[in-house]
C-alpha positions in Angstrom: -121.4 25.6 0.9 -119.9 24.0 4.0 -115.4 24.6 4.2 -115.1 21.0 3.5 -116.6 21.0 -0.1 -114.8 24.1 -0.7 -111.7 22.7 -0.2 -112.7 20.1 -1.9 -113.7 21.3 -5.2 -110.2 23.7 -4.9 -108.3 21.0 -4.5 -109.8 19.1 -7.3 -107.7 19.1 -10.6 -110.5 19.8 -12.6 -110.8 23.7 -10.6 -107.2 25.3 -12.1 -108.7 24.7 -16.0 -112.6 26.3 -14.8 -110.9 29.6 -12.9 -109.0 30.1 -15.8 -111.9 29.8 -18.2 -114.0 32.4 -16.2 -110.9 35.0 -15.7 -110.4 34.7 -19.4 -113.9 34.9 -20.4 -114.4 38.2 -18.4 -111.2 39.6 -19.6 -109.5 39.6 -16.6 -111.5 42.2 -15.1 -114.0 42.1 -12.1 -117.6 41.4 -13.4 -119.2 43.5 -10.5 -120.9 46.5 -11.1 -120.5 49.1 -9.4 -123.7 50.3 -7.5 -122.1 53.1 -4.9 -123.1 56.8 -5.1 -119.3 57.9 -5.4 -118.9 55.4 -8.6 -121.1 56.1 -11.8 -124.2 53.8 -10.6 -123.8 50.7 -14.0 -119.9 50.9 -14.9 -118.8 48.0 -14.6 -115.6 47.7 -11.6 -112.5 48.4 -13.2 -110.2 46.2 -11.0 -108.0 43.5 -12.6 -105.6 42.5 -10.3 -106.6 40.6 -6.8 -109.4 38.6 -8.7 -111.4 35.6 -7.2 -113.9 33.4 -9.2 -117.1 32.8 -7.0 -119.9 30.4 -7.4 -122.9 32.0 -8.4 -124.8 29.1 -6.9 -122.6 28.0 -3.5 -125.1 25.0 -3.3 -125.1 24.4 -6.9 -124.9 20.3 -8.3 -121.8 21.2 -10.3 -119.2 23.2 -9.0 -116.9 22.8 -12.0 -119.4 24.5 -14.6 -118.0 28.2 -15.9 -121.4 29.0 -16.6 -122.5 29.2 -13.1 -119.4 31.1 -12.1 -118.2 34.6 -12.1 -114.9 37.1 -12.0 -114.8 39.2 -9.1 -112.4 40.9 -7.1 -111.8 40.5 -3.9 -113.8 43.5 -2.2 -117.0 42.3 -4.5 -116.5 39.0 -3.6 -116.4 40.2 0.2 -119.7 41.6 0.1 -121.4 39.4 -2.0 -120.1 36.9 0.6 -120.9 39.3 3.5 -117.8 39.8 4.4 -116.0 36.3 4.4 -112.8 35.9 2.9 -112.9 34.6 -0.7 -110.6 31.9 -0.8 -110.2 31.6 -4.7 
């Protein structure tokens, strides 16, 4: 997803009521699971502060839809991302 629709969708109004729907849904807590050898390979990631919500689908058609969106903190988000900053 190029910066520009980024900032775009985060700067829409619609974005604030969608984050909150996905950090509630998950409870607040990253949705990752954890897949290193010094973590119990399946638990879930235990983190509930520093949490992002990434689009499943960057180049999805709707941006706004919950379903298509996920909690993750910010170290998942970073690798899923490969390393670039999640923004939100």
């Amino acid at each position: 997803m190029s910066s520009d629709r980024l900032k775009w969708v985060y700067n829409d109004p619609r974005w604030p009521g969608v984050r909150q729907e996905v950090l509630h849904r998950a409870g607040y807590q990253c949705e990752a699971i954890e897949t290193e050898l010094l973590m119990s390979m399946g638990d879930r990631c235990q983190k509930t502060t520093d949490l992002t919500v990434d689009h499943e689908d960057p180049y999805g058609p709707d941006p706004f839809d919950p379903n298509k969106c996920k909690c993750l903190c910010r170290r998942h988000h970073g690798k899923k991302d490969g390393g670039r900053s999640a923004r939100d």
